[in-house]
N, C-alpha and C positions, 0 to 999 in steps of 0.2 A: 670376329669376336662375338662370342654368345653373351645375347642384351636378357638374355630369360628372368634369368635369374634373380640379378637386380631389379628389375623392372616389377617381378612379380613380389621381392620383397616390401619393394615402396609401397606397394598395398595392399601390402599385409598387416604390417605392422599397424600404419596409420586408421587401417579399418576396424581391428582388434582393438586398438585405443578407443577409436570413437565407442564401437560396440561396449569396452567398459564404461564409457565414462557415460554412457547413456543409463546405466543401471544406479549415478548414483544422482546425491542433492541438486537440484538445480536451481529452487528456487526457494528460498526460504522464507516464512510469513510468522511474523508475530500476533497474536490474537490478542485483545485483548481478554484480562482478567474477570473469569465468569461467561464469556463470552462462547465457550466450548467446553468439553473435557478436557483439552489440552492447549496449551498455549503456543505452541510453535506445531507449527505444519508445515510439509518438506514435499516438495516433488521433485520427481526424479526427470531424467532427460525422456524416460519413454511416456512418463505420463503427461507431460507438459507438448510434447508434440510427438502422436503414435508413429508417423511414418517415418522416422529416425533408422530403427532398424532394420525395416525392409530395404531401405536404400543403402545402409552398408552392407549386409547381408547380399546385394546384389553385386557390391564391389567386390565383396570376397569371391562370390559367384565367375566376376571377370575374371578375375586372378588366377581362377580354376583354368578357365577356358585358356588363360594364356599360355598355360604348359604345352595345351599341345597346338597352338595358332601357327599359322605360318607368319611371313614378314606383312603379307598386305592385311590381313586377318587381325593383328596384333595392332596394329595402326589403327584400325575401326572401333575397336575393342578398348585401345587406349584413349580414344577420344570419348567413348561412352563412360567409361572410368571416371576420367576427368571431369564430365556434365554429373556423375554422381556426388563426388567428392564436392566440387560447387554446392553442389544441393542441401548438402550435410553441413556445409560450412554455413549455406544461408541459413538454416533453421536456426543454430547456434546464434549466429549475429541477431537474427530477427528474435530470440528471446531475449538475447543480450541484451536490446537497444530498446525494445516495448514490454517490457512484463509487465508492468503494472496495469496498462490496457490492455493488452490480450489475455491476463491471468487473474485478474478478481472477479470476473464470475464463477472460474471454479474454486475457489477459497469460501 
């Protein structure tokens, strides 16, 4: 049975997701009144942590390699995958859980 195909779908999709959803709101801040020109200020997933897309960008990269990987090759390749995707997941939680300390200095 050819694992190709599947395999290379699951990270595709998942990494084209993250890749959008890196371009949009992530954190949203109320200002107060007089306080700026504008009262709500928005960061996106790339501004709030830059190595976001390098690291999907190198999944998609795997994904590449996997078309033409043989069995042992894909196994190596799928576990670097996997330490990727980790990685992407931590940034997400690790904004998720601390914005407020790690994001009011750039506000």
């Amino acid at each position: 049975m050819n694992t190709k195909p599947p395999l290379i779908l699951g990270i595709l999709v998942p990494a084209a997701v993250i890749l959008a959803l890196a371009t949009q709101p992530w954190i949203t801040v109320q200002l107060a009144e007089g306080a700026a020109a504008t009262t709500n200020l928005a960061m996106t997933g790339q501004e709030v942590n830059a190595s976001l897309s390098p690291i999907v960008l190198a999944a998609l990269a795997g994904a590449l390699a996997l078309t033409i990987a043989g069995r042992a090759f894909r196994i190596v390749l799928g576990a670097l995958i996997a330490l990727l995707g980790a990685g992407a997941a931590w940034i997400a939680a690790y904004v998720y859980l601390d914005t407020a300390a790690n994001y009011a200095g750039r506000v």
